[in-house]
C-alpha positions in Angstrom: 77.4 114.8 -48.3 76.3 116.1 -51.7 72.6 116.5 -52.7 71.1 114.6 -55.2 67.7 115.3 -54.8 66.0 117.5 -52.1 62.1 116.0 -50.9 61.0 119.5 -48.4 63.0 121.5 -46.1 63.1 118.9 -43.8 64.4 115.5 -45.6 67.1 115.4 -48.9 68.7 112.7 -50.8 72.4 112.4 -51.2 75.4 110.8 -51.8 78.2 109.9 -48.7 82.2 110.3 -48.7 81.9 106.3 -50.0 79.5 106.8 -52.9 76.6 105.3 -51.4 73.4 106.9 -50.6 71.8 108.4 -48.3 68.4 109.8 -46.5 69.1 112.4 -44.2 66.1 114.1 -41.9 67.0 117.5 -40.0 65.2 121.1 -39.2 66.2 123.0 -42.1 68.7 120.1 -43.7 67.3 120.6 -47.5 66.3 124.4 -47.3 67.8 126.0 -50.3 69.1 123.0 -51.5 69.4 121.8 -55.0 71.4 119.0 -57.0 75.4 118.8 -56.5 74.9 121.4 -53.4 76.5 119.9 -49.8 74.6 119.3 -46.8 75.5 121.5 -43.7 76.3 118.5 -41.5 75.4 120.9 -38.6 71.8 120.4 -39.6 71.8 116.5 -40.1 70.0 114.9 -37.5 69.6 111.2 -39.3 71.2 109.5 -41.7 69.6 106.2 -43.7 71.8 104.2 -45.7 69.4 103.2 -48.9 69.9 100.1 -51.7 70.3 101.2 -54.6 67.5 98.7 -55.8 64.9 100.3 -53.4 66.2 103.8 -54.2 63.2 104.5 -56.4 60.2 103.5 -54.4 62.2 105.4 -51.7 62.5 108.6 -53.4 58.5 108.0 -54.7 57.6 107.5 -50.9 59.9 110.7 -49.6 58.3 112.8 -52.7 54.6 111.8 -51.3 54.8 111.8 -47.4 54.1 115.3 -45.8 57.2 115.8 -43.3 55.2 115.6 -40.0 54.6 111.6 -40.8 58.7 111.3 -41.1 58.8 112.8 -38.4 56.4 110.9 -35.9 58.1 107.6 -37.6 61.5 108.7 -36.5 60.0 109.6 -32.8 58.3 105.4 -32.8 61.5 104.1 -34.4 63.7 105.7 -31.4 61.5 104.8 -28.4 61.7 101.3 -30.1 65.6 101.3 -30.1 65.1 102.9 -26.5 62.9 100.8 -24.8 63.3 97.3 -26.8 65.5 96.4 -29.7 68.2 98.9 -30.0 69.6 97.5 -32.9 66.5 97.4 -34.9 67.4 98.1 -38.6 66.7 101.9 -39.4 65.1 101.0 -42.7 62.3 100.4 -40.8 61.3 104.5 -40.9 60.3 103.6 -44.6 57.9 101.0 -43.8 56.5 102.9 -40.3 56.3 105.8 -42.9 54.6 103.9 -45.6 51.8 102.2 -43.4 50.9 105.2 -41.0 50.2 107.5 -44.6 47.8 105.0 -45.7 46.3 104.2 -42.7 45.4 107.8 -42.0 43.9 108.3 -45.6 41.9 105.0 -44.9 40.4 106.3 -41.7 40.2 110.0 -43.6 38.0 108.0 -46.7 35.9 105.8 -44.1 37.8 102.5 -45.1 38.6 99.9 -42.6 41.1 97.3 -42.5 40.2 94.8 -39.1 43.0 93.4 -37.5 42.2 89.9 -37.1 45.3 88.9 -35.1 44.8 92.1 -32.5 43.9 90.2 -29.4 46.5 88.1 -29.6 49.3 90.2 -30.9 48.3 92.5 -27.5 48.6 89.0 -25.6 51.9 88.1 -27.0 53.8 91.2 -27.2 52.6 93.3 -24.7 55.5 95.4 -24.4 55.7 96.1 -28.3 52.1 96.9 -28.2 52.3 99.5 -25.7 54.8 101.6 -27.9 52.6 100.9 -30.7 49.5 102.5 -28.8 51.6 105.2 -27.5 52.6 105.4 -31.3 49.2 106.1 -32.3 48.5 109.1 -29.8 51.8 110.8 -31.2 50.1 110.2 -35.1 47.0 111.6 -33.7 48.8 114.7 -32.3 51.0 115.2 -35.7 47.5 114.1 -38.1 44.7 115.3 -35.8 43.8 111.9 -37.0 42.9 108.9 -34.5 43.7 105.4 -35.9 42.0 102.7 -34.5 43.4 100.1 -32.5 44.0 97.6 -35.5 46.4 100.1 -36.9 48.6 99.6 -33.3 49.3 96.1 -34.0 50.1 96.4 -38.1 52.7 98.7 -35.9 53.8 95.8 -34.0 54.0 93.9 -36.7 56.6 96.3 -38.6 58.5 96.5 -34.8 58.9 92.6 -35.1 59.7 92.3 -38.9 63.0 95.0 -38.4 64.0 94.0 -34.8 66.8 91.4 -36.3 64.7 88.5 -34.2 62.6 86.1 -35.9 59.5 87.2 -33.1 56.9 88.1 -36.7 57.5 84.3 -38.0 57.2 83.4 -34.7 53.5 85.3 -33.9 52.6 84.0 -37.5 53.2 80.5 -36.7 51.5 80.6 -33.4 48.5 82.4 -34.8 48.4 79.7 -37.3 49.0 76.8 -34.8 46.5 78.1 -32.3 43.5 78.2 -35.1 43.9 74.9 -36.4 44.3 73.5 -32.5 41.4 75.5 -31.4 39.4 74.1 -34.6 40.4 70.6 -33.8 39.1 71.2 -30.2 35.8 72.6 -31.4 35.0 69.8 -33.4 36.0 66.8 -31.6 34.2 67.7 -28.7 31.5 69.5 -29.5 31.7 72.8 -28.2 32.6 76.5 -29.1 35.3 78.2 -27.7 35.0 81.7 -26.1 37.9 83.6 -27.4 37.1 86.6 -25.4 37.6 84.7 -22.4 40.7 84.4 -20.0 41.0 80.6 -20.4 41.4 81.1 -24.1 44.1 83.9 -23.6 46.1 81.0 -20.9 45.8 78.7 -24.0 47.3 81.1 -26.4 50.3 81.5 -23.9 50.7 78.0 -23.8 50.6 77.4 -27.2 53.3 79.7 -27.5 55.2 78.3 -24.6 55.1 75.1 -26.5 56.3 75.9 -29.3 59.0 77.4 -27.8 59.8 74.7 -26.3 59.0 71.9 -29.3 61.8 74.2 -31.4 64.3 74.1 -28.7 63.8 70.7 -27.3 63.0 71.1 -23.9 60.3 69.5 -22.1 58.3 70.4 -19.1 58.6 68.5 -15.9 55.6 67.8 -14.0 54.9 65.6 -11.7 52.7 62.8 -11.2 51.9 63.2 -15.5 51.4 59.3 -15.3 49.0 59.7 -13.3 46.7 62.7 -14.9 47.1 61.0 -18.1 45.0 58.0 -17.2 42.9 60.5 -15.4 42.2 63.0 -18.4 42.8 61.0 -21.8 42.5 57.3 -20.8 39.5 58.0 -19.5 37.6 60.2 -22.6 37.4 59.4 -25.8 36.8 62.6 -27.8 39.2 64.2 -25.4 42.0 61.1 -26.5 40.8 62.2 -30.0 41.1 65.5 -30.2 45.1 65.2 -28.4 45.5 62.6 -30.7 44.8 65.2 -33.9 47.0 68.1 -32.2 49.5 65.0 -32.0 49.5 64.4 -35.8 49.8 68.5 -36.5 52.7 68.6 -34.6 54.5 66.0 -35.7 54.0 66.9 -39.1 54.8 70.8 -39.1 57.5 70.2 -36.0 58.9 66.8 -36.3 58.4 65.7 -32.9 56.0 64.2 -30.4 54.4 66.0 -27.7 55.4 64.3 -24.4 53.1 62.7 -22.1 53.5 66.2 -20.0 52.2 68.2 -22.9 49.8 66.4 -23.4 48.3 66.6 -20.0 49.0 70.4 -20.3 46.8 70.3 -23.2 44.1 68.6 -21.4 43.9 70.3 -19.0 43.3 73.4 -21.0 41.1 71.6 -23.2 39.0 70.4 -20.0 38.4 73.7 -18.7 37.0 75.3 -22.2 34.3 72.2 -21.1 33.6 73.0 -18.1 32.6 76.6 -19.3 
């Protein structure tokens, strides 16, 4: 490994056996260093593979990024591989890197930046959340700086968008999916919905349980649906309505028709944000 550009003691730039380049992170790894030198491999604790089209901002971010916010990035990006996604792609330091240095000179100015998908990112991904909380008390023992909780689900969000899975499209969608329903809901029949409450956090896991199960074609079986669809929509007009509209949204962002099973599903969520 020969160095093309050292950024502290801690972190250089060079070029592999291969000619492509390289990050590399280790105690000590650019000390001394300067252009054409070699790396002690000894000292090399990580290596990330960079494009050579990203190579700039890269070096820009390296160059600006004091060594303890590396550092606490590696730490999240290795409990991720640990715990959840052990293939997750190690460009992701960069972006970890990237966020948790502005977010820390946002709190440090005063600025904030709400997180308007928190709840249900905690809902949906609880296990990706709890790394990313656990990620914020290892920033605030680097920074002596305590993020807020918004900041542990942009985290998430950067866990999702490098785990090679399709789970940040997916919470995107649902988000999406469950505003417009919930909408629909409040206006056909008249109410507001409490979306601090524990019914409305049963909806959002259906909603995502449908989906699911709309993009792989499966169906859920329940007995008797006959039945408690001439008990819940035959019977109510704006509640017929309002299935009707989710209906429509479906079909037009998913292609298909809710069964008569989902639908009584639906209902039955719908009936109990009435009854409150």
């Amino acid at each position: 490994m020969q160095v093309v550009k050292v950024f502290n003691n801690n972190a250089a730039a060079v070029v592999l056996e291969d000619g492509s380049e390289a990050i590399v992170t280790g105690k000590g790894v650019g000390f001394s260093k300067k252009p054409k030198d070699f790396v002690n491999l000894g000292r090399v604790q990580k290596v990330y593979t960079i494009e050579k089209n990203k190579r700039n901002r890269l070096y820009r971010l390296m160059e600006t990024t004091p060594y303890e916010y590396i550092r606490v990035s590696e730490a999240i990006l290795e409990k991720v591989k640990k715990e959840l996604y052990p293939n997750i792609n190690d460009l992701c330091l960069f972006s970890l890197v990237d966020h948790i240095s502005f977010a820390i000179e946002r709190v440090q100015k005063g600025i904030e930046l709400p997180n308007l998908i928190l709840r249900e990112t905690r809902w949906l991904y609880p296990q990706e959340y709890d790394i990313a909380k656990w990620a914020l008390q290892e920033i605030h023992q680097t920074s002596q700086v305590q993020l807020p909780d918004d900041e542990a689900g942009y985290i998430v969000l950067h866990i999702l968008n490098a785990s090679g899975t399709n789970k940040k499209d997916n919470l995107l969608d649902i988000m999406n999916c469950t505003k417009i329903i919930t909408g629909i809901i409040e206006e056909e029949m008249k109410l507001e919905i409490d979306q601090n409450d524990f019914d409305y956090y049963r909806f959002v896991m259906h909603v995502k349980y449908l989906l699911s199960k709309l993009k792989t074609g499966q169906d859920q079986a329940l007995a008797n649906a006959d039945e408690l669809y001439a008990i819940f929509i035959e019977k109510d007009a704006k509640l017929r309505k309002s299935i009707d509209r989710i209906n429509t949204l479906i079909q037009k962002e998913y292609g298909v028709s809710l069964s008569r099973q989902e639908i009584v599903y639906l209902a039955i969520h719908i009936t109990k944000f009435i009854k409150r």
